[in-house]
DRENKE-579746 format. One record per atom (N, C-alpha, C): x, y, z. Coordinates in steps of 0.05 Angstrom, whole numbers, plus 5000, padded with zeros to 4 digits. Layout:
XYZ
...
This chain:
104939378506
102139338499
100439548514
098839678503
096639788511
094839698534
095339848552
092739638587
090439728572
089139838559
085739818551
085839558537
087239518525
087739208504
087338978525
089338998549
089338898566
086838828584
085939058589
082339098602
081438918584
080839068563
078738958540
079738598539
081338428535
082138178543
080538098570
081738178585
080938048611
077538078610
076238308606
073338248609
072138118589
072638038566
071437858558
071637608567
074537548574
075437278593
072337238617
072537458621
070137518654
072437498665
075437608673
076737588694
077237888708
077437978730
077438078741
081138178743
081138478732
084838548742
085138788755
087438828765
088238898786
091339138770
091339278778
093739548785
095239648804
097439728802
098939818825
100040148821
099940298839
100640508837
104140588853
104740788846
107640818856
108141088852
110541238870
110441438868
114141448862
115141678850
118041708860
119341828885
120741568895
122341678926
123441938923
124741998951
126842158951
130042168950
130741908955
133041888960
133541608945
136341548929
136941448916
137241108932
137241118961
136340818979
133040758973
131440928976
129540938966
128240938946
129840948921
129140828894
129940558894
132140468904
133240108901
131140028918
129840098953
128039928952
125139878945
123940178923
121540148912
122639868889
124439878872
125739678860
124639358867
124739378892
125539128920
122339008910
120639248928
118739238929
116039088900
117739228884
116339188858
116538918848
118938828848
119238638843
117638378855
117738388873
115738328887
112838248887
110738468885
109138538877
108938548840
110538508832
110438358796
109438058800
110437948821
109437678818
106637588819
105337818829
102437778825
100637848813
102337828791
101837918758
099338108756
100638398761
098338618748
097538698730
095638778720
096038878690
097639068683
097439278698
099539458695
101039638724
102439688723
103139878746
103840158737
103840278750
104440598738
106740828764
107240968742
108941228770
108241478764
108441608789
106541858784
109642038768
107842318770
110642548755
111842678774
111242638803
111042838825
110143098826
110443118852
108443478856
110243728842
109143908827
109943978812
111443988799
111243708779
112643638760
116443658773
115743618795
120143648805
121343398797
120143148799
121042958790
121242758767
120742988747
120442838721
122842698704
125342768718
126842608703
127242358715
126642308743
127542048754
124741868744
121741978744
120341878738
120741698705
122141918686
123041718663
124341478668
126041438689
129041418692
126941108704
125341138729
124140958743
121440768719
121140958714
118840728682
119940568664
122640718658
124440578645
125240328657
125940318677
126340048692
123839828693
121640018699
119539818702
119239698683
118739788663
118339648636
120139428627
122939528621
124639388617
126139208640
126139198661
127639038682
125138928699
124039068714
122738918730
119338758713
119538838689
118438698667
115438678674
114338938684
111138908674
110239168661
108239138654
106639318639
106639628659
108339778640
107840068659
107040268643
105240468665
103940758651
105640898663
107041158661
107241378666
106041628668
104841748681
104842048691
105642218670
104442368660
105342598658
103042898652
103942998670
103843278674
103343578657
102543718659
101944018646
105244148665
105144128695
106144228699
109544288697
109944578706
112544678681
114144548657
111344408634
112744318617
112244448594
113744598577
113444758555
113244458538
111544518504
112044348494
113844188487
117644328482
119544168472
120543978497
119043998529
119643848546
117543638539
116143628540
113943428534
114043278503
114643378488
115843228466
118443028471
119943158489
123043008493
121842818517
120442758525
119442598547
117942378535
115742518514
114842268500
116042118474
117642318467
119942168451
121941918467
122341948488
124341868509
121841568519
119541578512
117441348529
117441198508
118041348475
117641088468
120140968452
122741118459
124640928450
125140778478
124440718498
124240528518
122040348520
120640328497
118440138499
115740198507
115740468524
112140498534
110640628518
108340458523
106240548503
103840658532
104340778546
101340788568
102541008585
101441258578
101041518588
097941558612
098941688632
096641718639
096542038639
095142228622
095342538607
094342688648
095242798657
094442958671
095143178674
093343478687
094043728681
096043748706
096043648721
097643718746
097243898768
098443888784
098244108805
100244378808
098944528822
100344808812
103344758821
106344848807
108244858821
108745008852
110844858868
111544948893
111245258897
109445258911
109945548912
107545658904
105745658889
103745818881
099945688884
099045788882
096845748899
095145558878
094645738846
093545638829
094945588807
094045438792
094645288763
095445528739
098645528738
099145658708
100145498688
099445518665
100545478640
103945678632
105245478638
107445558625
109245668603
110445798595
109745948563
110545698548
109245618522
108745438512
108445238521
107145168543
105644938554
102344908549
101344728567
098544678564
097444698598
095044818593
093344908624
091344688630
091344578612
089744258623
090744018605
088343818618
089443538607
088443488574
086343598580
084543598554
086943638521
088443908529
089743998509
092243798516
093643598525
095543408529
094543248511
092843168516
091242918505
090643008476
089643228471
089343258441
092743228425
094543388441
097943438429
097443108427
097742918446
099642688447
098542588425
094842548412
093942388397
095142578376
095242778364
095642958338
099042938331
100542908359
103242828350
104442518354
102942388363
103742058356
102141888351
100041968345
098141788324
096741568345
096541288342
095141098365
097540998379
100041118379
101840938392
101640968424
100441098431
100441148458
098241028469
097140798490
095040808502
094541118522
092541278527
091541468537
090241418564
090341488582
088841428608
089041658620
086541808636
086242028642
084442028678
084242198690
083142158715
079642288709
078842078732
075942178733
076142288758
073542428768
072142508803
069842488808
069842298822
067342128838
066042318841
067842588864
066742798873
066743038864
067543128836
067543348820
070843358823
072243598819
074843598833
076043818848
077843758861
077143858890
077444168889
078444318863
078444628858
076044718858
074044518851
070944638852
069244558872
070044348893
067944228913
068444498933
065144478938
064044748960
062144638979
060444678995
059444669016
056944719007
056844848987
053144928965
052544748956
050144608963
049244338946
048844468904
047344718908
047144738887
049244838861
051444968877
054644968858
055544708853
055344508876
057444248874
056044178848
053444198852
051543978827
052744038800
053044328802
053544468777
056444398765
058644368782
060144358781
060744028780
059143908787
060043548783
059243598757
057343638737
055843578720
057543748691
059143908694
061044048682
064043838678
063943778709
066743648703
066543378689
063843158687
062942978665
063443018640
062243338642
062943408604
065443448597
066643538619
069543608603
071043348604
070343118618
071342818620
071042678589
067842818585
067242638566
068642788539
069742998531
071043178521
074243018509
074442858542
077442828544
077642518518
074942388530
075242088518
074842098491
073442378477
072642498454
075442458442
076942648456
080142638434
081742458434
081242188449
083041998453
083541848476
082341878500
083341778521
080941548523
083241338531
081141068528
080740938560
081840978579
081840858602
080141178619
079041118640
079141268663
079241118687
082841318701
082441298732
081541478745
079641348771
079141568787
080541678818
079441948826
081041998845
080141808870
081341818888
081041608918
078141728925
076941538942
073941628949
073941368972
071741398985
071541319011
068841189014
067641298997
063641318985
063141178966
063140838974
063040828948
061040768926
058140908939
056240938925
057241168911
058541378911
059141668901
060341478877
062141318878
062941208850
060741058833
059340888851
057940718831
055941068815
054941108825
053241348812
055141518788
057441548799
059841698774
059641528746
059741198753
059741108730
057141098725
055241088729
052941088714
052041278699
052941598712
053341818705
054341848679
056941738677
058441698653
056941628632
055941358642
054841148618
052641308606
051441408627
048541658607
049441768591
050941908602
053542048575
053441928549
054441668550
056141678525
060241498530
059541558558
062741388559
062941138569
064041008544
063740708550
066440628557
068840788554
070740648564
071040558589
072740418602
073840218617
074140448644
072940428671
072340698693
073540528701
075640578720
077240348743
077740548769
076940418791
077140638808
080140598826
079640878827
082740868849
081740788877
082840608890
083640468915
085440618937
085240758950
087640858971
087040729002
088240369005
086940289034
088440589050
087440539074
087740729104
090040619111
093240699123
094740579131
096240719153
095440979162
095841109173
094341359176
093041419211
091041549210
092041869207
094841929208
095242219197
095142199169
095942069161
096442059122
093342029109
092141909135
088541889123
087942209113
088042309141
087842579146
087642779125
091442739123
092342919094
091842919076
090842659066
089542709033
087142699029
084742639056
082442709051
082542929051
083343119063
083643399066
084443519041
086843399032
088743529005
085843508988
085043238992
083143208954
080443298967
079943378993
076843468996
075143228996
076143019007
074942808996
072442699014
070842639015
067842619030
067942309040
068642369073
069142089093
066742069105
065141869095
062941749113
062641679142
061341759162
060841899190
061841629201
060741319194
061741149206
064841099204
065341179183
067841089174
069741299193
069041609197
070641739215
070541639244
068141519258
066941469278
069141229287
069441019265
070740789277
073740869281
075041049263
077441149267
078141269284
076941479308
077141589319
077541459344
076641239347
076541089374
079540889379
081040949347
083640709349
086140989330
085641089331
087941369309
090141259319
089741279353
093741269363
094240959369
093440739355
093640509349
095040459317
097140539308
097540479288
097040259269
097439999291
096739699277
094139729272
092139769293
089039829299
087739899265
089940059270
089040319230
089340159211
091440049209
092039929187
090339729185
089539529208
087539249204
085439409196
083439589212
082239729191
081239859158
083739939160
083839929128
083539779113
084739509116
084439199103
082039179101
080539209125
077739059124
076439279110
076339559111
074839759096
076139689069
078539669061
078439649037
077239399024
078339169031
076338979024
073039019019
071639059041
068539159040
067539309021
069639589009
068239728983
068839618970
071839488964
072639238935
070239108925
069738998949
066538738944
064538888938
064139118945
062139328936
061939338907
064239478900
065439578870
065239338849
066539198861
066238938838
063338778834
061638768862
059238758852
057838888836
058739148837
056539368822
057739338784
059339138780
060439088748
062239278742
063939298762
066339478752
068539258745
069939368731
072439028716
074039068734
075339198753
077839248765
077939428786
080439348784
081239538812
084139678802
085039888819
086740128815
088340188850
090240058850
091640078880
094040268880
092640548894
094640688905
095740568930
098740478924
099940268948
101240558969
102040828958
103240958971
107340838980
108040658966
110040508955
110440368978
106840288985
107040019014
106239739005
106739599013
106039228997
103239239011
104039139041
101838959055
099139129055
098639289056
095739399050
094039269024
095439359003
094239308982
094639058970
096938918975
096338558970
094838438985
093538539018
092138389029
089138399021
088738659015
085638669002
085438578980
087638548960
086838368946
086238028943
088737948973
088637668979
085937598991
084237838999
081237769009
079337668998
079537918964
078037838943
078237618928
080437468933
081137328918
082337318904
084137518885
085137618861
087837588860
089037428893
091537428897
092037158912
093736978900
093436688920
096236738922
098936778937
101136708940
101336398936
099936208942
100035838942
101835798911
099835988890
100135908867
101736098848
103335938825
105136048813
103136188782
103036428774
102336478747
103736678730
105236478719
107436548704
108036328666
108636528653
108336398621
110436288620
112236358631
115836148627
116036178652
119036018656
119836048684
121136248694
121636408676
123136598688
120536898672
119837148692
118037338679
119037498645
116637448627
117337528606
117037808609
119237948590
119338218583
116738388567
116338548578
113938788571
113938968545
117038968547
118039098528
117138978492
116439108467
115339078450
118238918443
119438968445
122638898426
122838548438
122838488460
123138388473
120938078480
118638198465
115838068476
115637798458
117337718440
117337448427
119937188447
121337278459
124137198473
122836918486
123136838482
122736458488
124736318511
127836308500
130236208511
132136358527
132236298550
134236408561
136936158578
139736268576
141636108600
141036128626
141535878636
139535868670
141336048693
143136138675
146336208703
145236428705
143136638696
141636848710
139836808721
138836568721
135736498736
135236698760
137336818778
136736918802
138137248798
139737268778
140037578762
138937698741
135637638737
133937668711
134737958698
134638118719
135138478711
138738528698
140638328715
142038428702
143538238674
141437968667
141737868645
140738148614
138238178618
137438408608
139138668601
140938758619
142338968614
143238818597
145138638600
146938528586
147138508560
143838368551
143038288526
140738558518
141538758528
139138968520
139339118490
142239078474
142439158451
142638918429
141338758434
140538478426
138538678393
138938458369
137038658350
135538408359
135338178363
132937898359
134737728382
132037608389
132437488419
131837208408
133237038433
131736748418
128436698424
128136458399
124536428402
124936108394
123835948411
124135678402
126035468411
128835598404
131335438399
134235658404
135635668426
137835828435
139435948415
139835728387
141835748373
144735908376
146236058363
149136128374
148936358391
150436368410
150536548431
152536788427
153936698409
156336838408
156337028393
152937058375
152937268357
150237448363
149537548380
151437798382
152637738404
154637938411
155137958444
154838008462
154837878487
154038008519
155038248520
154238468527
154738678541
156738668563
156938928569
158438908595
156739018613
158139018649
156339058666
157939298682
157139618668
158139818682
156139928700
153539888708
151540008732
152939928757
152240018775
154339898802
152039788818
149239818810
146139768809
146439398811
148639368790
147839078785
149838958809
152039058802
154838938816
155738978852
154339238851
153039278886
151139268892
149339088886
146239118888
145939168928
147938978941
146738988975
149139148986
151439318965
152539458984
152839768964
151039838959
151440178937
151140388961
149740208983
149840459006
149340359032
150640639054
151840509075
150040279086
147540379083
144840259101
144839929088
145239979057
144939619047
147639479052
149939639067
152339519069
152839429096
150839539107
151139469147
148539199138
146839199122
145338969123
146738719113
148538739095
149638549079
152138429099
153738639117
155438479133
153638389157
151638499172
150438339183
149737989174
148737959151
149137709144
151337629125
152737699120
156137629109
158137609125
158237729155
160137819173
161338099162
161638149197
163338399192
166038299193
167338119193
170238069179
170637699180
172837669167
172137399164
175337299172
176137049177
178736979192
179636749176
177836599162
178636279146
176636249128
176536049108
174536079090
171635919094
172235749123
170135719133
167735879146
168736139152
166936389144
165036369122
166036359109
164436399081
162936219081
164235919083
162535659077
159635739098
160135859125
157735869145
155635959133
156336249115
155036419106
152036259084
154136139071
153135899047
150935749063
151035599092
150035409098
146635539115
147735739124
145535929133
143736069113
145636029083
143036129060
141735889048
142235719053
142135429044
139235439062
139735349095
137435419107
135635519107
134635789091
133835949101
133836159121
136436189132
136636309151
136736619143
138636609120
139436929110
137436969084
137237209073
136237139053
137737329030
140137379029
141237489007
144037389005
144637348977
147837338973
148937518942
150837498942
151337708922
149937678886
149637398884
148437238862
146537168860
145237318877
141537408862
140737678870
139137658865
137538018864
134937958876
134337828880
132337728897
131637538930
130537578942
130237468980
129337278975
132137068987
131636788993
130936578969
129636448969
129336188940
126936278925
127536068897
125635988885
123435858903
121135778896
119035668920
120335298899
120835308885
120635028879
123734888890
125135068896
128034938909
126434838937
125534738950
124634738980
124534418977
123634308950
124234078951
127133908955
129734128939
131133958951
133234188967
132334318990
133634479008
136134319024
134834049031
136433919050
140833819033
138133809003
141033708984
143333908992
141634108978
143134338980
144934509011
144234469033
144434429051
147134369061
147334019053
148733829055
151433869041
150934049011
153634138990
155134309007
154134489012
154834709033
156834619051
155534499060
157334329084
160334249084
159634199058
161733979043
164034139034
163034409025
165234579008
164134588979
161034648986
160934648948
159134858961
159635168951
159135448947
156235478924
153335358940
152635378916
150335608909
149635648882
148735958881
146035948860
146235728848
144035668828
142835398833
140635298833
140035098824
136635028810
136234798807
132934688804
133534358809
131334238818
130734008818
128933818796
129933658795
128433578772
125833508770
124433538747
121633428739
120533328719
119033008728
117832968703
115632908699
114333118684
111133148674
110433278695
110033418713
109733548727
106733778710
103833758724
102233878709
103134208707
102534298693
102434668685
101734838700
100334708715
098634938736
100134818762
102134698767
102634568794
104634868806
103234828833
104035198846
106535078849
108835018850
111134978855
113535028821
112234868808
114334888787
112734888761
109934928756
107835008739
109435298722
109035218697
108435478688
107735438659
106935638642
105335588609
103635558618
101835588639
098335538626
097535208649
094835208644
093634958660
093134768639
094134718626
093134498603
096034268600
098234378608
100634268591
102334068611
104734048604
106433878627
109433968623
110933958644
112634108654
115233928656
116933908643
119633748653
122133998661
123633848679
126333948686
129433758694
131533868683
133733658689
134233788720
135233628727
136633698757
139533808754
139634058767
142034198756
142834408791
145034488785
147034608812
148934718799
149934928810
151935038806
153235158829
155935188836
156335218864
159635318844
161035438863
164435468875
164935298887
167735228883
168634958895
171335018891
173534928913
176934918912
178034808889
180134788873
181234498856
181034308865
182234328890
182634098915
180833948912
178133998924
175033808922
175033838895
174733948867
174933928847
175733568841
177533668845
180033338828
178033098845
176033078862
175432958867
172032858853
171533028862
168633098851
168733048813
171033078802
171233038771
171232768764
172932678782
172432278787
170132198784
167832218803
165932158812
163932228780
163932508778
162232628756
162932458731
165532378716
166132218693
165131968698
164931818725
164031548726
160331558718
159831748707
156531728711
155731828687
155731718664
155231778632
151932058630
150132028657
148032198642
149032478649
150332468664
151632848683
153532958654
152433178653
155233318636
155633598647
158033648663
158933888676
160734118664
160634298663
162534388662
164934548684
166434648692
168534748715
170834988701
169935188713
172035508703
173435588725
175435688718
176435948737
176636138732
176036348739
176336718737
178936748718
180336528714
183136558689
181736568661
179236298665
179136148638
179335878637
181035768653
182435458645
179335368655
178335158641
176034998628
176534758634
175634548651
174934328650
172134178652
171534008630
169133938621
168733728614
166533548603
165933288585
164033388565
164233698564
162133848535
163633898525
162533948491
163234068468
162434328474
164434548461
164334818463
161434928453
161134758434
157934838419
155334688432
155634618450
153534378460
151834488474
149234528468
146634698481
145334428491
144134538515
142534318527
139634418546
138334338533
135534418552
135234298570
134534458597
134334358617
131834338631
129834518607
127034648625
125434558604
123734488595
121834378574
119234408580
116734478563
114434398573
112734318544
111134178545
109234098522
105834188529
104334328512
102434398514
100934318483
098534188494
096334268467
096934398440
097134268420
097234498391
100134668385
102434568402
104734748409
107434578403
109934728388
111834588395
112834498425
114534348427
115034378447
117034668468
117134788484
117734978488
119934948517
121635018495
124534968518
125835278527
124535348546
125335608560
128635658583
129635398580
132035468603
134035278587
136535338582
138435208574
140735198585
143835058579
146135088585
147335058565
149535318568
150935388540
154035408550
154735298531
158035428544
159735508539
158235798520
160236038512
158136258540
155436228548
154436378557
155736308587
156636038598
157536068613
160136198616
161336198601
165036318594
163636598606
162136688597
160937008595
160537118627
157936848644
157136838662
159236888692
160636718679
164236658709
165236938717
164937118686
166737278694
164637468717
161937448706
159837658726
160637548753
160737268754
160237168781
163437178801
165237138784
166637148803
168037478805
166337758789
166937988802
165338028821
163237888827
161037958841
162637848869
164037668872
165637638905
167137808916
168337988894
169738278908
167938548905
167138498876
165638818880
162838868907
162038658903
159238578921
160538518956
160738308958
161838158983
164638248992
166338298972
169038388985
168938728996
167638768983
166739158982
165939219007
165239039023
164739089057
167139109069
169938969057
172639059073
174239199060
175939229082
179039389067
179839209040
180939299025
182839249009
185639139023
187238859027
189238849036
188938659062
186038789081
185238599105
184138319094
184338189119
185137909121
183137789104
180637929114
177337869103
177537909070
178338169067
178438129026
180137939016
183237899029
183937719028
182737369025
181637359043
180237119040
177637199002
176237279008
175037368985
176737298962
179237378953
180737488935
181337198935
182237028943
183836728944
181936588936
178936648937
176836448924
177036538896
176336788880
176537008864
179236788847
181936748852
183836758840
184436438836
182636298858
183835948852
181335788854
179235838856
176435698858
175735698832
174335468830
172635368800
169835488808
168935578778
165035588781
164435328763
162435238780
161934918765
159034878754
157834868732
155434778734
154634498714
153034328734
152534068731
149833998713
149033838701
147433738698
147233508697
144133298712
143233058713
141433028686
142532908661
140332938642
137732748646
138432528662
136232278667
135532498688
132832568676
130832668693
129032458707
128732278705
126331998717
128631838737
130331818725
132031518741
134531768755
135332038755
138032058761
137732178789
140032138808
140332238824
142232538830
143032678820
145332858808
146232848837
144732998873
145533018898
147432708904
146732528904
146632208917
149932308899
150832328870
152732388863
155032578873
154232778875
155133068878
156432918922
154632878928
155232858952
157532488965
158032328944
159432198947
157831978952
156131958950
153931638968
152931558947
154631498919
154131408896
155831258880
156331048877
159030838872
157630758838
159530798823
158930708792
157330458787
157530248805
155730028799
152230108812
153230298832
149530278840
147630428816
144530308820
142630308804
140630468822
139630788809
139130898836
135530778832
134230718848
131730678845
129630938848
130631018869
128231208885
129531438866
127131678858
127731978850
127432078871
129032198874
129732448894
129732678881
127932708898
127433058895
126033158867
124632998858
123132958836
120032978841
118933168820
116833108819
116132908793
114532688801
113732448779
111832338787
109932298767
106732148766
106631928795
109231808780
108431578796
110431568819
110031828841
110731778864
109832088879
109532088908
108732378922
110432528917
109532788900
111433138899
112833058939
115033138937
115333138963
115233478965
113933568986
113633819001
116333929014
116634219006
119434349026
119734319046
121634389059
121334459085
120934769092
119734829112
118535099121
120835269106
120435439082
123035529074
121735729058
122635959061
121536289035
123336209014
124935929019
127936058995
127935858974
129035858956
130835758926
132135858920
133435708903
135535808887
135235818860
């Protein structure tokens, strides 16, 4: 989707949105944790995020490589960068050819900076020397498929700012026209460069508006986060720092914390400026940092962590192909990126109703992205045995491991891609806890709910109008041994229907091969009802095999091959079941009180546990970042 579409939405709403900026790392640890990061910072649903092209154009293939992800995996709305610089046309054709068989529609056209090495701006043989002529190619060779977004300057730009009041004038009032030139051929958004002044902006847009440009001005944001990096880019962009603003910095520079709280509060203060003066948004150069720029927004208000805002329970895809997808199997709930690979040559996704799974097929999982996510390098592999151990002696090792993620103590295991829990597992942490204990390895779950409102920050999602149900469900590893036991228990209780695999195949169940079951439901106003999370069990057949390579390639990949420690690994891998349960009595069932033995076929359970329901208190987590 188009972010001017997006703008244009939100301000009629009267709501106020927000952007994130990003740049490409250097080093391939440093792309997995901008990844980290992003993900992250998606949850506080931006309109769009973007990545630059890098300084002279050197990083243009990872920048494809990194938008491509954004769009498609970490699933929000992304612009890309692109550049004049050293790109002859058939590079720039193969780039925007390449944006939009990956789904993006949102260019931001810039002329770039001169390549390494040279002082001033050349045109390349068959390239373009400004943005102006980008912007005309992209509209004349792809028609409206592209949204267009181009940069403004508060302060003219910095090839022409001089020390002559009467050149600058000349030269601000030139660079309007050639702005307004730009929006002439197509460009519907303007970002601007960082500024410090932020009367110099409010006057830019007004400037504009005399003009003639009505599109959507969003200004770039760069909080202060470091007083050398302040330094360098006021300097790089010439950028005009107000006397107090240098005055207060100067007295805390070799205070690093000092700078940064600073910044917060300066950034905040022009925010509240800017948005008074009727600007729709904001534009956050993060410099690929979180806490700066989520906290100025948590000031304005634009950011509540408390509360969940999200259209399903799991983030919908950005992607055009992708943007109707309704249903998904819950056994990725905590591998969303690498369900997606999986199903990425999907022609139609489900909408509505799961129906057969088996047509088309899962993919396979050759990135080592998915399958080493905490050990592809040395640095994420000394983090991962830090909390995995650096060797293991019995399989009570492992169980420790389990009971400390259970806690909250650790916050990664090989079977999510994400730190620590869902926020709505906190209700039943202690359950889960307790499995652990026991010998039940577990890696997925939710707690149940019924009617639960839409907007409730815990397990809310669809909107504030609707109501929210969930079955109570777990999935864990478990021996045969506790198996043959636990199967007793599970058959004496008609609403549970489980199923139990091994890394062979051999299947034990009380489902039909074809038996889909919704586990996640919500009802809204004017709407079918909308069942976003299911259990399937051909998708689980599919699921076992990810999960139980993920104990050697992931977790075993910290040891030798042959030592005692993979060994142990390898003996879960070759004789452990993957089990996943469901409580379908969402009101009356207890699935834990079961699962944990303190449930005899004649009892009648009264109390819901771990339930949210009308008619009793949400019980609150315990102090916990985690879910499952």
């Amino acid at each position: 989707m188009k972010v001017v579409d997006k703008m244009n939405t939100a301000q009629k709403a009267g709501e106020t949105f927000f952007s994130f900026e990003f740049f490409p790392p250097r080093t391939e640890e440093g792309v997995e944790n901008l990844f980290d990061r992003m993900d992250r910072m998606a949850t506080h649903d931006p309109t769009f995020c973007d990545i630059t092209w890098g300084a002279g154009g050197t990083t243009a293939d990872l920048t494809l490589e990194i938008a491509g992800k954004m769009q498609n995996m970490v699933c929000v709305e992304t612009m890309m960068h692109l550049t004049c610089t050293n790109m002859p046309q058939d590079r720039l054709r193969d780039a925007l050819d390449k944006l939009k068989e990956i789904g993006i529609q949102n260019i931001l056209a810039l002329r770039g900076d001169p390549p390494k090495g040279q002082e001033n701006f050349e045109a390349v043989e068959g390239g373009f020397a400004c943005a102006l002529d980008l912007v005309k190619y992209i509209r004349s060779n792809y028609g409206d498929y592209f949204g267009i977004t181009v940069a403004g300057y508060p302060e003219a730009h910095p090839e022409v700012i001089s020390d002559d009041p009467k050149a600058m004038e000349e030269a601000y009032q030139n660079d309007l026209q050639y702005l307004k030139k730009k929006v002439e051929a197509g460009a519907q958004v303007i970002i601007t460069q960082l500024f410090y002044d932020v009367e110099k902006f409010i006057k830019f847009t007004k400037d504009c508006r005399a003009l003639g440009i009505e599109c959507p001005i969003i200004p770039g944001v760069m909080p202060i986060m470091t007083y050398g990096g302040f330094k360098r880019m006021t300097g790089f962009c010439k950028t005009h720092v107000p006397k107090d603003i240098e005055k207060a910095l100067e007295g805390i520079k070799d205070n690093d914390e000092a700078v940064k709280a600073f910044g917060i509060d300066l950034g905040t203060r022009m925010c509240k400026r800017i948005l008074e003066s009727g600007t729709p948004g904001l534009h956050m150069y993060t410099l690929n940092t979180e806490r700066s720029s989520v906290a100025i927004l948590e000031n304005l208000g634009l950011i509540n962590k408390t509360q969940l805002n999200r259209s399903l329970p799991w983030r919908q895809p950005t992607n055009e192909r992708r943007k109707a997808e309704q249903v998904r199997p819950i056994f990725w709930a905590n591998r969303p990126k690498s369900y997606i690979n999986r199903t990425s040559d999907w022609d139609k996704y489900p909408q509505g109703r799961w129906g057969n799974a088996k047509s088309p097929a899962y993919g396979t999982l050759s990135d080592y992205q998915f399958m080493r996510r905490h050990t592809s390098s040395s640095k994420r592999a000394e983090k991962a045995k830090q909390c995995w151990g650096a060797s293991l002696s019995k399989v009570d090792d492992v169980g420790k491991v389990f009971v400390k993620y259970a806690k909250g103590e650790l916050g990664m295991l090989p079977w999510s891609e994400m730190e620590g829990f869902h926020r709505e597992t906190g209700s039943i942490q202690d359950q889960l806890q307790q499995l652990n204990l026991q010998g039940y390895f577990t890696i997925n779950s939710q707690p149940q709910v019924n009617g639960a409102p839409s907007s409730d920050a815990k397990v809310g999602w669809g909107g504030t109008d609707g109501y929210v149900y969930q079955k109570a469900y777990v999935e864990f590893f478990v021996s045969p041994e506790k198996l043959d036991g636990l199967e007793q228990r599970l058959q004496q209780q008609p609403s549970i229907t489980y199923m139990a695999i091994n890394s062979k195949g051999k299947v034990r169940s009380n489902v039909g091969q074809s038996s889909v079951n919704a586990v996640t439901w919500g009802v809204f106003p004017g709407k079918e009802v909308v069942q976003p999370t299911v259990v399937d069990p051909h998708s689980f057949s599919v699921w076992k095999d990810e999960a139980f390579q993920l104990w050697t390639e992931d977790w075993g990949n910290l040891y030798e091959k042959g030592s005692r420690s993979y060994k142990i690994i390898q003996d879960i891998v070759e004789n452990w079941y993957l089990v996943s349960v469901v409580e379908n009595d969402y009101v009356h069932g207890d699935l834990f009180k079961v699962l944990l033995g303190h449930v005899s076929p004649d009892d009648k359970v009264e109390e819901v546990a771990a339930a949210w329901n009308p008619a009793s208190q949400q019980q609150e987590p315990k102090a916990a970042s985690a879910s499952q």
